[in-house]
Every structure is written in C-alpha cells, then in structure tokens.
TIKOLPA-707870 format. One line per 5 residues: number of its first residue (from 0); their letters; for each residue x, y, z of N, C-alpha, C. Coordinates in steps of 0.001 Angstrom, whole numbers, plus 500000, padded with zeros to 6 digits. Atoms other than C-alpha are relative to their C-alpha. Example, Ala and Ser with C-alpha at 12.3 -4.5 7.8 and 13.67 -1.06 7.14 Angstrom:
BEGIN
0 = as = 500890/498810/500000/512300/495500/507800/500900/501200/500000  499180/498810/499940/513670/498940/507140/499230/501090/500730
***
This chain:
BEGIN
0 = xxxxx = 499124/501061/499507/894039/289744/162339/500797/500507/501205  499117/499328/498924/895778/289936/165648/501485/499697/500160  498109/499512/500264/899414/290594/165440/500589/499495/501524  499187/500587/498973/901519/288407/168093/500885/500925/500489  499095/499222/499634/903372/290741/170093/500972/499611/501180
5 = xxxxx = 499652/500015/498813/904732/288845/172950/500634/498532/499973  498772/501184/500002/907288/286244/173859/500128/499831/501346  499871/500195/498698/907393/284225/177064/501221/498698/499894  498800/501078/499450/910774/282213/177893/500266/499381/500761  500005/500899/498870/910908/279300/180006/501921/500044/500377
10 = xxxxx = 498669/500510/500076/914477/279610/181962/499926/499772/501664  500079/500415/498156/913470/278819/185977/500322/498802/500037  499441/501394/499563/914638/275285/185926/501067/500247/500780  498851/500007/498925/917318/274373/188384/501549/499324/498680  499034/500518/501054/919138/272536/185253/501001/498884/500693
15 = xxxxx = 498830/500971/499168/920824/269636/187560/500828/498884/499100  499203/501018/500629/921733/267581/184684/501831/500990/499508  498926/499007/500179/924527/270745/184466/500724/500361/501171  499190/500112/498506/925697/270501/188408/501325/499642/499646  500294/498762/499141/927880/271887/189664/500066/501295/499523
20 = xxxxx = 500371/498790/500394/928026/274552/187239/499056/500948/500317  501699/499208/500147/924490/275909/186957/499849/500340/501746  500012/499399/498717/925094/276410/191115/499712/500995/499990  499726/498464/500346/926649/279523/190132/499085/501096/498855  500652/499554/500868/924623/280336/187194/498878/499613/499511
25 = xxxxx = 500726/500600/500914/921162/279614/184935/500465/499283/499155  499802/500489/501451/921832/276840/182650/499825/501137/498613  500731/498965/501419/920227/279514/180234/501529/500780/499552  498902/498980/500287/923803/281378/180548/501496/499364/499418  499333/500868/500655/925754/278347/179742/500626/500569/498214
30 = xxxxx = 499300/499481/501874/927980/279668/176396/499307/498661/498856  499810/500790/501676/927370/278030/172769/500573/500951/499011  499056/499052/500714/930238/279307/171230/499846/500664/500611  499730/498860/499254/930247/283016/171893/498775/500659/500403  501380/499283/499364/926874/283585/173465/499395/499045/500480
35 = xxxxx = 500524/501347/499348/924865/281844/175965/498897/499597/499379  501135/500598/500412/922173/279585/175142/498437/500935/499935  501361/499403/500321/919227/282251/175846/500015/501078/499416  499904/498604/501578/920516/285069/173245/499583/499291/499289  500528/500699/501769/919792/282630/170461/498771/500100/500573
40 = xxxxx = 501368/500158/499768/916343/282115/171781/499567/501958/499954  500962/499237/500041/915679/285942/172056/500552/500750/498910  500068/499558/501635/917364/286864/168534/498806/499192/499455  500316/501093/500746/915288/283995/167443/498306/500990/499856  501455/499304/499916/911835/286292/168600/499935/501436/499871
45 = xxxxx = 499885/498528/500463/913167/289463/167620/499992/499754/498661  499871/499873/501680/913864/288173/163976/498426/499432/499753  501555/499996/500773/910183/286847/163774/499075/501035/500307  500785/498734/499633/908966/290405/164680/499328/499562/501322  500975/500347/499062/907724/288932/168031/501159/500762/501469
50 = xxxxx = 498659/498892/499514/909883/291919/170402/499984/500403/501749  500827/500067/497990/907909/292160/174275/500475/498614/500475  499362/501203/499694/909877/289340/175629/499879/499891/501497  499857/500613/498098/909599/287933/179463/500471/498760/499813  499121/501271/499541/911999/285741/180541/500145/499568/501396
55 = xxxxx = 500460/500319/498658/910985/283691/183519/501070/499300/500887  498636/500532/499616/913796/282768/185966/499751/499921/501198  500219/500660/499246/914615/281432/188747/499798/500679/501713  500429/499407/498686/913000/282945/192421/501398/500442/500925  498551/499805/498839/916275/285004/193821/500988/500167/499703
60 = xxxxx = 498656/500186/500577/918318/284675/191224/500136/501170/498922  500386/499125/500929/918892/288007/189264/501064/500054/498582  498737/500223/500823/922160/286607/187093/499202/500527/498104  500703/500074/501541/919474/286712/183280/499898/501350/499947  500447/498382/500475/918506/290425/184046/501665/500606/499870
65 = xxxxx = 498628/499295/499942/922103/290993/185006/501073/500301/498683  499304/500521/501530/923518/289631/181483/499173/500771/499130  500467/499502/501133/920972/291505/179447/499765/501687/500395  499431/498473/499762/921522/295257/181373/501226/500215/499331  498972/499809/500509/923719/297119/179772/500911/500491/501342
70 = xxxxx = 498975/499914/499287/926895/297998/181686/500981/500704/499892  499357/498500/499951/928219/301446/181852/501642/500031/499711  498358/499719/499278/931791/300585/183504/500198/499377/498410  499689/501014/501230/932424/297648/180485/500045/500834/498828  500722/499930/501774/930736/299522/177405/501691/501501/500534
75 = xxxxx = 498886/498808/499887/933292/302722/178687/501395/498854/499901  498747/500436/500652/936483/300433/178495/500361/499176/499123  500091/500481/501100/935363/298767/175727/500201/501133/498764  499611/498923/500800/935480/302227/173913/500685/500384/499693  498211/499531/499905/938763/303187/175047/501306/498742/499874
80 = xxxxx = 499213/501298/500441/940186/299786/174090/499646/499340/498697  500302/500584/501481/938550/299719/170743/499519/498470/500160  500512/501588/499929/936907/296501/171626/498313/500204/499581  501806/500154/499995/932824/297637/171428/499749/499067/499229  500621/501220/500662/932477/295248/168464/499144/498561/501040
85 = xxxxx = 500577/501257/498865/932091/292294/171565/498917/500552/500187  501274/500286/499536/929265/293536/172452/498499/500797/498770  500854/499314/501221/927429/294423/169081/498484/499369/499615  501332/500780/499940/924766/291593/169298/499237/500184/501890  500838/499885/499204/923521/292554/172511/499612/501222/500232
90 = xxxxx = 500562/498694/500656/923071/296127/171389/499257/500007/499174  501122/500178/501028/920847/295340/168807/498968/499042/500779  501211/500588/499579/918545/293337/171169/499542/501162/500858  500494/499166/498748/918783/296291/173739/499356/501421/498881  500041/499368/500669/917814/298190/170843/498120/499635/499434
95 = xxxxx = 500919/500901/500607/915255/295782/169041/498926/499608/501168  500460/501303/499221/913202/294072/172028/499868/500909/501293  500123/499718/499039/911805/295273/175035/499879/498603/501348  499566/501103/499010/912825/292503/178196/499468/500189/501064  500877/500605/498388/910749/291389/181360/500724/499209/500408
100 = xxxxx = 499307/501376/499389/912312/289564/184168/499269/499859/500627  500716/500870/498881/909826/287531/185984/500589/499178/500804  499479/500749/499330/910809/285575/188619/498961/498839/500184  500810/500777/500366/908923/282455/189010/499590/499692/501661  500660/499938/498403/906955/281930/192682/500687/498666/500121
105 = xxxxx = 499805/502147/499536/908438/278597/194465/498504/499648/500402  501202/500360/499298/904768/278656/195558/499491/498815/498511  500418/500318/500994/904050/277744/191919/500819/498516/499915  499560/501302/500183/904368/273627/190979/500963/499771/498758  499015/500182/500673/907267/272501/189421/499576/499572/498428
110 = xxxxx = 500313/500433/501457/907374/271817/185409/499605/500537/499181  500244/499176/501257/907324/273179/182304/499413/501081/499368  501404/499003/500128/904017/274759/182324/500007/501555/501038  499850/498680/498687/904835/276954/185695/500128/501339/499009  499566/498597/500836/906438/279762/183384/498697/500792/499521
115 = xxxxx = 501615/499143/500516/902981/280310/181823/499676/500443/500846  501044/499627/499088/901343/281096/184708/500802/500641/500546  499149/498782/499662/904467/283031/186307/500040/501107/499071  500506/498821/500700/903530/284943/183515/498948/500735/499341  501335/500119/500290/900171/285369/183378/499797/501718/499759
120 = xxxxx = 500350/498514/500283/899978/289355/183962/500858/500680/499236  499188/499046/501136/902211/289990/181367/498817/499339/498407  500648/500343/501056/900317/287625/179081/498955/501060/499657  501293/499676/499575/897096/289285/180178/499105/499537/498811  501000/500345/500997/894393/288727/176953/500886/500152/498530
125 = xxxxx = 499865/499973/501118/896777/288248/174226/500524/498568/499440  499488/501120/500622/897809/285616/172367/501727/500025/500137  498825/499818/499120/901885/284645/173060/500602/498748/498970  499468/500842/500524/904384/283011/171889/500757/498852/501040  499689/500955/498442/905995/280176/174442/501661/499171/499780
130 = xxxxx = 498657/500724/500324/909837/278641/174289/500480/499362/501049  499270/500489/498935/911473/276439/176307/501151/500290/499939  498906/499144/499438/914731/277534/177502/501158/499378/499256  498898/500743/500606/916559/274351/175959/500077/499425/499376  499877/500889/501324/915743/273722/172450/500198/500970/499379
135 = xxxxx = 499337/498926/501019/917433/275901/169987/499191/499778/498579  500162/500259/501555/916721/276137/166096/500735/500830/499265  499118/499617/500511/919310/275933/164178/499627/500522/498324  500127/499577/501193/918691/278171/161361/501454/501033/499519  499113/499070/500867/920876/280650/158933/499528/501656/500806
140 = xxxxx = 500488/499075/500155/918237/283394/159437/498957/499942/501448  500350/500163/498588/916930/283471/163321/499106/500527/499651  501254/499768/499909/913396/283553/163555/499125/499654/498596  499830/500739/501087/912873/281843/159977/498629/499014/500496  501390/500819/499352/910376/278940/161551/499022/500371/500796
145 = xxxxx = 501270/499508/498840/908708/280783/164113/499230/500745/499244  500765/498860/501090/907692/283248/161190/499074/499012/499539  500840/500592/500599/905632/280620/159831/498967/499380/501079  500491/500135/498605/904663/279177/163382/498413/501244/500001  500446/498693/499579/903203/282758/163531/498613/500132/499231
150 = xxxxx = 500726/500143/500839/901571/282479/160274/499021/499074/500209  500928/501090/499886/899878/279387/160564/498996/500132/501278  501224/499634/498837/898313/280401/163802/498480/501061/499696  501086/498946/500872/896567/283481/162024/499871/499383/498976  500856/500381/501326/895631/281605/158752/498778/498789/500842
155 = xxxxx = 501006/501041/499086/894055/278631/161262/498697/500411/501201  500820/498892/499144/892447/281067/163691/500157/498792/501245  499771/501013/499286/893911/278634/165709/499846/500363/501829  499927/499938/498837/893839/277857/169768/501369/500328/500375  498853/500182/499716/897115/277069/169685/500768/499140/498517
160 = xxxxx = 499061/500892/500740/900079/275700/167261/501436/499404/500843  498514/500756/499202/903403/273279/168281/500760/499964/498717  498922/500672/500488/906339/272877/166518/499654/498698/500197  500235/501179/499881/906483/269402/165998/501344/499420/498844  499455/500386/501034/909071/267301/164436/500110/497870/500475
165 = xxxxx = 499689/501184/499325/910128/263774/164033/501301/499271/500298  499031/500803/499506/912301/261145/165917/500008/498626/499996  500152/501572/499851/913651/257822/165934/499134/499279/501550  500812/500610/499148/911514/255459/167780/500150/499807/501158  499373/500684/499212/913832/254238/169868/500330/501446/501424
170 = xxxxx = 500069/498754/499093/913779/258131/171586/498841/500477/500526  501382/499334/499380/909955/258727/171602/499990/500122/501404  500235/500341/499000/910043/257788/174797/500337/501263/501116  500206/498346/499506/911531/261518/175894/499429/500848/499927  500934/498465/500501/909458/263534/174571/498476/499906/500150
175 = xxxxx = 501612/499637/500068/905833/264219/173577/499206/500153/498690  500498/500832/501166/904435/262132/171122/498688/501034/499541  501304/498970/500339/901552/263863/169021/498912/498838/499421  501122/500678/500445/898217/261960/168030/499334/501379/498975  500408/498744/501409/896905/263832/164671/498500/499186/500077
180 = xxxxx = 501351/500284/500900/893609/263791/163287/500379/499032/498853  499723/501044/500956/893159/261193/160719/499964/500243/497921  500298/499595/501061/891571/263501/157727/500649/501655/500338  499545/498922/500363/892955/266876/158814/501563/499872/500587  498463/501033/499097/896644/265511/159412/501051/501417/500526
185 = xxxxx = 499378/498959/499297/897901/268979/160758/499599/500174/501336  501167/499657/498651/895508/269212/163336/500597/498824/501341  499656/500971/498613/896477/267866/166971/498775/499576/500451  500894/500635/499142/894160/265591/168640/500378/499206/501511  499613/500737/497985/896500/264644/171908/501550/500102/499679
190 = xxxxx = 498065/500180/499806/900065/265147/173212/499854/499201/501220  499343/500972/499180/901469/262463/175692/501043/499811/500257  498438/499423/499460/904305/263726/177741/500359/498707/500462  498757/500977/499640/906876/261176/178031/499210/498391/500068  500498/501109/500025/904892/257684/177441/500462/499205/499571
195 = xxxxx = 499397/501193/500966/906177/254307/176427/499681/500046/498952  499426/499938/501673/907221/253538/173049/498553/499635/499621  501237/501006/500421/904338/250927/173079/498300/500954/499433  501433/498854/499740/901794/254114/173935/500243/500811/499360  499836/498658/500696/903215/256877/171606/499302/499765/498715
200 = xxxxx = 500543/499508/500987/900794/257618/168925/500315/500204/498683  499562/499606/501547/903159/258550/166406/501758/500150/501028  498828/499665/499462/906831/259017/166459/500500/501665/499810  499986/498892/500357/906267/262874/165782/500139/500465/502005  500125/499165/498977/906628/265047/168914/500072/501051/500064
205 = xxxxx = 499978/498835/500206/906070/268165/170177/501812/500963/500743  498969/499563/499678/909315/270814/170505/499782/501123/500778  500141/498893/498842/909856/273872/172640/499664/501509/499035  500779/498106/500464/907889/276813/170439/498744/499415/499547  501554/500082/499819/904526/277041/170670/499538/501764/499690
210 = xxxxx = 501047/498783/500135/901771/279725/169655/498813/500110/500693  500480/500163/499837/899637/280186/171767/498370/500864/500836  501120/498702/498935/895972/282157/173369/499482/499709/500729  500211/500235/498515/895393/283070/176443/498698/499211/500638  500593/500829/499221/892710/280485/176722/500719/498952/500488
215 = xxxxx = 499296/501360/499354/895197/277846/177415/500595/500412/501843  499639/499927/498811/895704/279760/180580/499207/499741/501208  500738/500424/499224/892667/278813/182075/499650/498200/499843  500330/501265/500228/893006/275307/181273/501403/499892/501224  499137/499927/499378/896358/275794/183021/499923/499872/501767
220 = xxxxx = 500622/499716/499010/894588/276833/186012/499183/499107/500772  500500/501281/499471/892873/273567/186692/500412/499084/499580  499688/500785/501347/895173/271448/184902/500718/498959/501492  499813/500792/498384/896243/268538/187950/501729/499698/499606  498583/500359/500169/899743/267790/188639/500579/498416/499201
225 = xxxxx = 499461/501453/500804/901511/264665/186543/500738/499355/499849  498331/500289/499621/904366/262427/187602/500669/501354/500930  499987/498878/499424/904934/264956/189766/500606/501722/499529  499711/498994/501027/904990/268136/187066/498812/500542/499946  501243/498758/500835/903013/270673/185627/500386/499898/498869
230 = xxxxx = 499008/500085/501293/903473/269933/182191/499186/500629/498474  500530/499511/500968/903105/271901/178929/498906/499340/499169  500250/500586/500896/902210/268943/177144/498025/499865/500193  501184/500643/499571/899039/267827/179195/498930/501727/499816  501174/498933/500269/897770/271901/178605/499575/500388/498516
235 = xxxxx = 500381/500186/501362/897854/271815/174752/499121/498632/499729  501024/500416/500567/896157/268673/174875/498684/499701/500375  501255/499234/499563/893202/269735/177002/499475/500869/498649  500947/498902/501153/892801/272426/174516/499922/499399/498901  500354/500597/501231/892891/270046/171514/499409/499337/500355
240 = xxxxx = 500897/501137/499928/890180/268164/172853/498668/500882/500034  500919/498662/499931/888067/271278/173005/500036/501461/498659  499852/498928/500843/889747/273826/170779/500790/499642/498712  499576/500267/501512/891508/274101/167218/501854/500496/500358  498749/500094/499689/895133/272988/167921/500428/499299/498640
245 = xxxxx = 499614/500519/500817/897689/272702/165234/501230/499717/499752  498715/500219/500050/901039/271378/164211/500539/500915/498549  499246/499709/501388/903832/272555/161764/501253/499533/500019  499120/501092/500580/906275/269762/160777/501351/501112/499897  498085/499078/500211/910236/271580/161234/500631/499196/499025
250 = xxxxx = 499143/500533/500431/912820/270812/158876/500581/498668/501169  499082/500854/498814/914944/267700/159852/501553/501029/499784  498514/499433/499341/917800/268933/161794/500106/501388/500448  500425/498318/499548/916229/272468/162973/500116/500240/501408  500291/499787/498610/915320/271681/166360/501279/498790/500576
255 = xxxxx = 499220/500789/499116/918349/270664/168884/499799/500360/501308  499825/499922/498630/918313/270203/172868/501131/500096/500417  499117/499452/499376/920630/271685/174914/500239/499716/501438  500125/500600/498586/919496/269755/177886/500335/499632/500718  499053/500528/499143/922182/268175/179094/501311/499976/499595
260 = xxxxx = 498485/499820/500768/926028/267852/178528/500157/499586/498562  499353/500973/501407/926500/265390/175666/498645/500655/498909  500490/499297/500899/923359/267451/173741/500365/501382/499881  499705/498813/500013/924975/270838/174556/501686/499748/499359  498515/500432/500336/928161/269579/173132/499827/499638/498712
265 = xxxxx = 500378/500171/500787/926794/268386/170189/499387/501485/499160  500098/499226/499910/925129/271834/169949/501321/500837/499648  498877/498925/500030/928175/273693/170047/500977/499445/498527  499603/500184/501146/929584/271603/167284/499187/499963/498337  501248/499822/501232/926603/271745/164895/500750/501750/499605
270 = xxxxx = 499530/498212/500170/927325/275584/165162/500860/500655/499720  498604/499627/500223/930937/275711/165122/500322/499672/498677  499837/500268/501326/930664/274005/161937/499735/500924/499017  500724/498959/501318/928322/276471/159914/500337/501322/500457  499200/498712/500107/930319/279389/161450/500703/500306/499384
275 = xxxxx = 499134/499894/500709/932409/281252/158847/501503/500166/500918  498412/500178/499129/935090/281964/161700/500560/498897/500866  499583/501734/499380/935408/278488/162843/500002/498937/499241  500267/501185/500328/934542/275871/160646/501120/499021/499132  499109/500665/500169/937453/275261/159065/500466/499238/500629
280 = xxxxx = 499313/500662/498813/939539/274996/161799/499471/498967/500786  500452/500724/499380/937287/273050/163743/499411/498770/499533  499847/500978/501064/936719/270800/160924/501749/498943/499874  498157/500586/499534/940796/270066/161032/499856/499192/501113  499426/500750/498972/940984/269336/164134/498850/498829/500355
285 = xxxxx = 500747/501602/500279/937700/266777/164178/501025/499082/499462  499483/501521/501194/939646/264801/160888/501153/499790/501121  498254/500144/499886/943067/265047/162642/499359/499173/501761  500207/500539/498470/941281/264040/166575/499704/498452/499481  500267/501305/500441/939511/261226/164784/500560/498992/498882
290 = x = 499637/501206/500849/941776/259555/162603/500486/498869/500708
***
C-alpha cells in the first residue's frame, strides 16, 4: 500500500472579498482566535500523519514563509521574558512537518486548480493530499477526517477521493454539486462547479480536502479554462469519467469557510465557543449582547 506522504496547500489567491486588509497580508494569515487561518490547515496534515507540506502562495509575496521561520531575535526575548509558551504550537510543527514555499507563476491561469500544477515538481509521481486555503474542519482532534479521507483512498485503490458534505438547497448554487453513481452511492460520477440550483445533481458538494494521484495532473494539463478559472472541480470530474473517484460524507458541522468576512466571523465564534479559555466568557457576553 502506498503511504501518502505529501500535502499541497492552496493559499495564492488575492482574497479581495478581505480588501483592504489582505493588501498587506495573505488572507491565509488572517487570525482565528490565536492563530491564523493556515496553522489549522497544517496541524490538520500533521495530525493525519501526512508531514511534507507545500504551501503555494502568492508570486512576490514571501509574508507565509516569513510566519512559519523561526525567529532568533523573538524566540531569545521570549526566553528572557518567560513568555516561550506563545510560541509552543509553532514549535511542534517546526518540529513535526517539513514546509515548501512555492510561489505560484502569474504565467499560470487563475483558479483553484493553479496550485496543483504550481506544484507539480514537488508532487512528482506520488499520490497527495490537496486543501484549499479557506475551509477549515472543525474538529476536537486535528486531522481526525482526513485520517479516514486517507484510508478510504487506500482501501478503494482509488484515483482520487473528495470530502463531500451536504447543504441547503437554497446555497448549492456556491459550490460543487456531486452526481453519485446510482448502485455504488460513494462513487463520484461528476462535479459541477458552481451551477444553478435547477442543474445541481444533488445538494451534496464537494469541500476543500481531497486525495489525490498524480494522474489528475495530466488531466490538469489539458483541462480548458471555465468562466474564466481553472477549476478543481472540472479536474476530479474528468477523472471520474475515466477513473475510480470517491466521496466520504463529513459530519454535519465539520467543514466551515473562511471565505469571506461574515463566514470568518462565524468561524471565529464556532471556535471561541469550544475553547476551554474562552467559552464561557464569550458565551456571557453573546446572552448579555443579545438580549
């Protein structure tokens, strides 16, 4: 069986629904609570044993490598100020996890899919794991779903697997509806990035972790532009029209977007809740804001 060793992170977007912030910075660096949005994503592939990580960013911009170097001057007056605890979770990744910073070519076409292929010579012939930059999963135990993700790819001898969960109807219309097989109801037979309600297949869609081998990179490779994108969706379902693509149904309430303000806000209170050093308090002051 071949043992997943590799983790590719989508974070090159420009993130404009986060202007004028994200000027200065990657959305990806954006805080939730006390860590930005792309630590959870790479605890999330260190706790499913998946530890060779490339994180693809944006052409010029070196702010992601900058945040995950360690930092000599800091960690020294963090010593002598009895503070090191702050930085105790990003010692255990610099510990745990070996980190790639790709930069992503502007030559390369905009959308989702780019990252793959900005990371093609890291992929080289192995099978990979794939995340988008701005869907979290909110678990207890980080890396909890992807462990099974992982699994199901090696018990299926699969092309590829999606996360997949479902949504009200009245949202299909963002995402990326899934068309199943009719007798093997795990099995993908078509994703359809962003289609009317009327045209979505199912109200299941696909989320931002994927399993996937490096044949989808040559589908990638001739895969035509779409609404003017490159889009993940349209290269998983090339390969489920050819190869053995499969889903695995998330808990409800696992997978959240971080995509824009009013879901990164939402985000931060999901979290603040099931924190033991917040949730009280931040419970209070909800009842007491909203009475």
């Amino acid at each position: 069986m071949i043992k997943v060793t590799k983790t590719v992170i989508a974070a090159a977007g420009y993130g404009t629904r986060f202007l004028p912030v994200v000027k200065a910075y990657p959305k990806e660096l954006i805080a939730i609570l006390d860590k930005p949005n792309i630590q959870y994503l790479v605890e999330e592939a260190i706790g499913a044993g998946v530890t060779q990580i490339a994180i693809i960013h944006r052409h010029g911009d070196p702010s992601l490598k900058r945040y995950f170097t360690p930092n000599p001057e800091l960690e020294n007056y963090l010593k002598q100020t009895g503070k090191t605890a702050y930085l105790n979770s990003l010692r255990f990744i610099w510990q745990k996890a070996t980190l790639k910073f790709i930069p992503q070519s502007p030559r390369l076409p905009y959308g989702n899919a780019s990252p793959v292929l900005a990371a093609k010579s890291f992929i080289g012939t192995d099978p990979f794991v794939y995340m988008f930059g701005d869907d979290l999963a909110i678990e207890s135990k980080p890396g909890t779903y992807l462990k099974k993700l992982l699994s199901l790819f090696a018990q299926k001898k699969a092309d590829a697997v999606a996360a997949v969960q479902q949504v009200p109807w009245g949202e299909i219309e963002r995402y990326g509806p899934i068309l199943f097989d009719k007798k093997e109801t795990s099995r993908i037979r078509g994703v359809y990035e962003k289609v009317p309600r009327a045209q979505a297949p199912s109200n299941f869609t696909q989320w931002g972790r994927f399993v996937a081998s490096p044949q989808i990179l040559k589908n990638l490779s001739t895969q035509s532009i779409s609404k003017g994108e490159l889009w993940w969706a349209d290269a998983v379902h090339s390969l489920s029209q050819t190869g053995r693509v499969y889903s695995l149904t998330s808990p409800p309430n696992l997978w959240m977007t971080t995509g824009d303000p009013l879901r990164w806000l939402k985000v931060n209170l999901t979290l603040a809740l099931r924190h033991p050093d917040y949730q009280k308090d931040i419970k209070a002051f909800l009842q007491q804001t909203l009475k």
